[in-house]
N, C-alpha and C positions, 0 to 999 in steps of 0.2 A: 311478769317476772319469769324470765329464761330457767330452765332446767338445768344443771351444772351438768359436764359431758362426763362420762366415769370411764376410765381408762383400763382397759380387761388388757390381758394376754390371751391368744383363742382357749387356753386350758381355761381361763377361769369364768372364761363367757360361757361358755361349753357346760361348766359346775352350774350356772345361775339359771341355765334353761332347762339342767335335768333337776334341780330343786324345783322350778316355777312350774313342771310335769307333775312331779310328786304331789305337791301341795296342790294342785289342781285335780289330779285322779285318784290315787290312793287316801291321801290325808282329808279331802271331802267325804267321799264315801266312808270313811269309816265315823267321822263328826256324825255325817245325815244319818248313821245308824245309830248311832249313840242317842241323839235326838228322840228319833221315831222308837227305840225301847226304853226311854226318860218318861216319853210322853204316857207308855204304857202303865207307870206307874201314879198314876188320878193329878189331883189336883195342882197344876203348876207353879201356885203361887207358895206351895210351899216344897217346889222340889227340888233341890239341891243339884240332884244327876242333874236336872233338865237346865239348870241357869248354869253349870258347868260346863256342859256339853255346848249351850248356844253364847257362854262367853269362849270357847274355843274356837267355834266356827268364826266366831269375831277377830280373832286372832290369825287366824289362819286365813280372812279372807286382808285384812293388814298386810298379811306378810307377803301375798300372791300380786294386790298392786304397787308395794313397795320394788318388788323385783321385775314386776312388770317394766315400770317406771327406769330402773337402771339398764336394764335390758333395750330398753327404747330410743336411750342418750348414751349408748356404748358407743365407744371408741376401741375396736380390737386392734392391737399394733399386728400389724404383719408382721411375722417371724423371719419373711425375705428382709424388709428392712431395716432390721435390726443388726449392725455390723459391731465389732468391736476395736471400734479405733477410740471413739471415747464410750461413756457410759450412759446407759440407757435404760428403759422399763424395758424390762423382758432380761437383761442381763443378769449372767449369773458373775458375780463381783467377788476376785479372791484377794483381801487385805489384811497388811500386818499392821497387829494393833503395838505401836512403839513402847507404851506403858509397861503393859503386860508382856512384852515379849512373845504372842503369841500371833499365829494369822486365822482368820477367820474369812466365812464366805455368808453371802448376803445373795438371795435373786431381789431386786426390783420390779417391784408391783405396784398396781396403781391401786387405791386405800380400798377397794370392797376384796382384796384378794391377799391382804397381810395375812399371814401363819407363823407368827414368830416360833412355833414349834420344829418347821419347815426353815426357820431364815428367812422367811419372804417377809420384804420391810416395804413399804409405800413409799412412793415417791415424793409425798408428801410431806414425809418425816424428814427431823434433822439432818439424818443422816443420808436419808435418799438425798432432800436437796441437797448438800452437800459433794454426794458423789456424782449428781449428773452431768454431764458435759467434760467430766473431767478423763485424762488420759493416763493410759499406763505408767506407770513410776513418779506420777503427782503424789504429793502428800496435804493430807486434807485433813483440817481440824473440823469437828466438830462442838457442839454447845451439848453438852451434857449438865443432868443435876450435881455431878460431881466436878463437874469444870471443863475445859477444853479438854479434847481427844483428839489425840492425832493416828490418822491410818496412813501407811504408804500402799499405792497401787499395785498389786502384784502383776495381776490378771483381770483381763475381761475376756467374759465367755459366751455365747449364744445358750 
């Protein structure tokens, strides 16, 4: 069974290698200390610090080949060809929501780099598939829990 490709912008390939640094040097070493001063405290089988500490490093080594793995089947879009005639991952998308009367901006990301804090929404979602391929002054419904949404295209941006 094939690996699924995961689709980075260079910004968020960039995030997943200085995480996969951290969790490899700093967040080790301080686990292996944790560890080696658990151990300091006698008999293992009943020591809390020590099955805490070595369910961390459990954890933490999880999460070093999980990233590894995405890291391995990245797809970074080049930011050359990313143009703005239609919509793309890496695009920053400015839409007016017709309901509300209001516009709103979305960047397009591929799903390990959503921030809906940020607006970055996956290409994956409703609304990503919805916007892709599509061109300025398109009006585009989405499936929401609330029912059909519609946006008109304002802008697409790099």
């Amino acid at each position: 069974m094939g690996e699924q490709e995961v689709i980075l912008t260079q910004e968020g390939f960039d995030k997943l290698e200085e995480e996969l640094n951290y969790l490899k040097t700093e967040k080790r070493t301080e686990i292996a200390e944790r560890i080696k001063i658990a151990r300091g405290f006698g008999d293992l089988s009943e020591n809390s610090e020590y099955d805490e500490a070595k369910n961390a490093q459990s954890e933490n080594e999880t999460q070093i080949a999980e990233l590894e793995a995405k890291i391995r089947h990245a797809k970074v879009i080049d930011s050359k060809e990313i143009d703005t005639k239609t919509v793309q991952i890496g695009n920053l998308v400015k839409l007016h929501d017709e309901e509300f009367d209001e516009d709103v901006e979305y960047t397009i990301v591929g799903s390990t780099e959503v921030d809906l804090s940020e607006n970055k929404i996956s290409n994956e979602s409703p609304m990503g598939k919805a916007l892709l391929g599509r061109k300025k002054g398109e009006v585009v419904e989405v499936e929401a829990p609330a029912g059909m949404i519609k946006y008109k295209i304002l802008a697409i941006k790099k």
